[in-house]
DRENVEXMAR-988819 format. One record per atom (N, C-alpha, C): residue in one letter; x, y, z. Coordinates in pm, whole numbers, padded with zeros to 5 digits, always signed. Layout:
// DRENVEXMAR-988819
AXYZ ...
// end
This chain:
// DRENVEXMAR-988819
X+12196+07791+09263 X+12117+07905+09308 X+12073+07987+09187 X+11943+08018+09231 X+11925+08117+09081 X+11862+08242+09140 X+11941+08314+09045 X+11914+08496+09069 X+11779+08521+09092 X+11728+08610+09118 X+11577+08659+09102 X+11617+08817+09065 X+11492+08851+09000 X+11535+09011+08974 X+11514+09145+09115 X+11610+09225+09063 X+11585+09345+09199 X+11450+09315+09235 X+11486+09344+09391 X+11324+09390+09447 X+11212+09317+09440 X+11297+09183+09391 X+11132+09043+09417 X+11128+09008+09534 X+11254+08955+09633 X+11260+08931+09730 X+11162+08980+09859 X+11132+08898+09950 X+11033+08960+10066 X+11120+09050+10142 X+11242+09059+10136 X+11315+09146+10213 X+11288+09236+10161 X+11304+09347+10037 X+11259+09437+10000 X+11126+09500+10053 X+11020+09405+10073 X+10866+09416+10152 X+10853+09503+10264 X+10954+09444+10362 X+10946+09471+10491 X+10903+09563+10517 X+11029+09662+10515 X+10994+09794+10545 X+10884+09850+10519 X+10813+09866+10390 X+10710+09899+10377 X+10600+09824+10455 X+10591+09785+10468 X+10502+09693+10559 X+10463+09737+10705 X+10610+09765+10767 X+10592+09795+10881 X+10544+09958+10908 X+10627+10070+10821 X+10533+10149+10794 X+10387+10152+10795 X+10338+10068+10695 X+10187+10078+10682 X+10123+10017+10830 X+10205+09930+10885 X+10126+09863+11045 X+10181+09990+11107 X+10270+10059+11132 X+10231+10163+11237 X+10140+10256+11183 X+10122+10307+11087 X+09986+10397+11014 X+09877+10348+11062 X+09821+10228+11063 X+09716+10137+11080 X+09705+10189+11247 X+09769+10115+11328 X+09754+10100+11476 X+09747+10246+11502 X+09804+10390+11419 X+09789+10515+11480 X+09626+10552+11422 X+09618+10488+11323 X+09432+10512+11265 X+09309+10419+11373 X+09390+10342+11415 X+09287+10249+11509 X+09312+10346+11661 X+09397+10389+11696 X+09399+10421+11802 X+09376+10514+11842 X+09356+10630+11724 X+09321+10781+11736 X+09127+10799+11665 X+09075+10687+11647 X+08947+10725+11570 X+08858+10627+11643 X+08742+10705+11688 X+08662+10628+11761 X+08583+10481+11660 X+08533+10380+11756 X+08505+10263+11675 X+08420+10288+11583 X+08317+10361+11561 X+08159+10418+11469 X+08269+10474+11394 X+08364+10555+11350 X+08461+10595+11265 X+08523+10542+11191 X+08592+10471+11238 X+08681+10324+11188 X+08704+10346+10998 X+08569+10308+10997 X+08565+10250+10839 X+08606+10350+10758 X+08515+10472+10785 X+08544+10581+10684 X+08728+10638+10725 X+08751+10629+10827 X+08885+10665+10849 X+08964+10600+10764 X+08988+10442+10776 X+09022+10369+10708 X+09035+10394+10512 X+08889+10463+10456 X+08877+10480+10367 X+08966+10587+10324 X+08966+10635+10398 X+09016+10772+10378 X+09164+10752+10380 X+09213+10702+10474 X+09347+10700+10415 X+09377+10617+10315 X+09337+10513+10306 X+09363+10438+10192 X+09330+10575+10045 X+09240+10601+10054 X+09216+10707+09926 X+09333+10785+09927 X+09404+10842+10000 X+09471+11000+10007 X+09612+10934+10017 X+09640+10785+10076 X+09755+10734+10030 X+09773+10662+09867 X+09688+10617+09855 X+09669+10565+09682 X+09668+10688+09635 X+09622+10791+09637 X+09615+10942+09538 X+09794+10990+09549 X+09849+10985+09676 X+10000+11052+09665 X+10089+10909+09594 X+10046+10812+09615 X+10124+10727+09563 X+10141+10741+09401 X+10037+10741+09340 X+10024+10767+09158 X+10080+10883+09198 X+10019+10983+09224 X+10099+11172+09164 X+10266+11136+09206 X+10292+11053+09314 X+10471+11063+09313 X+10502+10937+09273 X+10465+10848+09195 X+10512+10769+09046 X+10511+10866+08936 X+10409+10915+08912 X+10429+10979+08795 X+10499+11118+08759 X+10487+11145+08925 X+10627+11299+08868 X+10764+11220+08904 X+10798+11122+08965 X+10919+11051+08950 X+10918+10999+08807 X+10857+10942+08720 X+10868+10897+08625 X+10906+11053+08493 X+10831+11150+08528 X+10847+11276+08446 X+10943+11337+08470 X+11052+11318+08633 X+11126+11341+08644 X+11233+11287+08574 X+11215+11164+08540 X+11299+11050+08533 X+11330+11060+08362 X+11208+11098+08301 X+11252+11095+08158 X+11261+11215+08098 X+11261+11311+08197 X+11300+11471+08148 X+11472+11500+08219 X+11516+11413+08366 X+11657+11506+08363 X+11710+11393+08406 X+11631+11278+08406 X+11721+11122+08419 X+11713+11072+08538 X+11800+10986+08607 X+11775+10905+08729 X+11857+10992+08836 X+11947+11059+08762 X+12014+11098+08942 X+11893+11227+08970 X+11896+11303+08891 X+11801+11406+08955 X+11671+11370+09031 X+11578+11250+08981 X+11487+11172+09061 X+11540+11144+09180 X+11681+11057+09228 X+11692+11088+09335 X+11731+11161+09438 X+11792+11287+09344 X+11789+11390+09454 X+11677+11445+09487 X+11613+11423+09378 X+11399+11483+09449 X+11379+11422+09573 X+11397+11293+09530 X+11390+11190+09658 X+11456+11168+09759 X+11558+11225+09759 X+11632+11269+09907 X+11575+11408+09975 X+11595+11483+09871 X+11534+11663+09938 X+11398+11684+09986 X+11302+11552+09931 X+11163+11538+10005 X+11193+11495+10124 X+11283+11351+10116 X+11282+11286+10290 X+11361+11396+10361 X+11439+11466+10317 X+11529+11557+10447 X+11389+11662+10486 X+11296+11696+10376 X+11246+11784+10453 X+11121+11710+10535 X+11093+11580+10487 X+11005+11551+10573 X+11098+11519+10711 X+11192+11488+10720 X+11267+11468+10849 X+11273+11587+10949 X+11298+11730+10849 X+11305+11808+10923 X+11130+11851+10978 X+11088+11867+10931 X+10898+11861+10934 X+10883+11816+11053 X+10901+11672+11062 X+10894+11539+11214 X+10978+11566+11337 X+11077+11668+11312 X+11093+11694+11401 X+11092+11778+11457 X+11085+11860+11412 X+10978+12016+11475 X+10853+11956+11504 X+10743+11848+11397 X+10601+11777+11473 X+10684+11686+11627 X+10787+11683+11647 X+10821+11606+11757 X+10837+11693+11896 X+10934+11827+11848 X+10937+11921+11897 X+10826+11974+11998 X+10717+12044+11882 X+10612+12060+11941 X+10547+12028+12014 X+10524+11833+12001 X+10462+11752+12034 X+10494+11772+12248 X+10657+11750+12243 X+10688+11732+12338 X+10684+11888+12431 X+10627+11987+12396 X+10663+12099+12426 X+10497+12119+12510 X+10397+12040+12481 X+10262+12026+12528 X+10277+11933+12625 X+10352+11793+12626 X+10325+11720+12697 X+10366+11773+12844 X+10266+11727+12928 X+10236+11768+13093 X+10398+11710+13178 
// end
């Protein structure tokens, strides 16, 4: 058997993947068909734009206070996006009929 390095594997993939297919099916399902494309564009633009700005302040993070502090950035973003989603869940359910 031979090693491969971190994170070559398709298992690593997944997840991201499936993310991006529920993004997709909520962009197809919320934008009329004459829309589509530019919708499409658009997220692709505004997800490629956050993707570089949070490589590169992880990386400025990374070589100004090292690796653990990067991932506590990276935990204290997902807790607050968690908390965010669920108040957007909150809400959500507070309209429904």
């Amino acid at each position: 058997m031979s090693a491969s390095a971190p994170g070559t594997d398709a298992g690593a993939r997944i997840p991201p993947a499936i993310f991006l297919l529920g993004l997709v099916s909520l962009i197809t399902d919320v934008t009329p068909a004459d829309c589509r494309g530019t919708a499409f564009g658009a997220f692709n633009l505004v997800f490629g734009c956050g993707l570089l700005l949070a490589s590169a302040l992880a990386g400025i993070l990374w070589d100004v206070f090292g690796a653990a502090a990067t991932f506590l950035a990276g935990a204290a973003l997902a807790g607050t996006a968690l908390l965010g989603l669920t108040r957007l869940v909150d809400g959500l359910e507070a309209v429904r009929p």
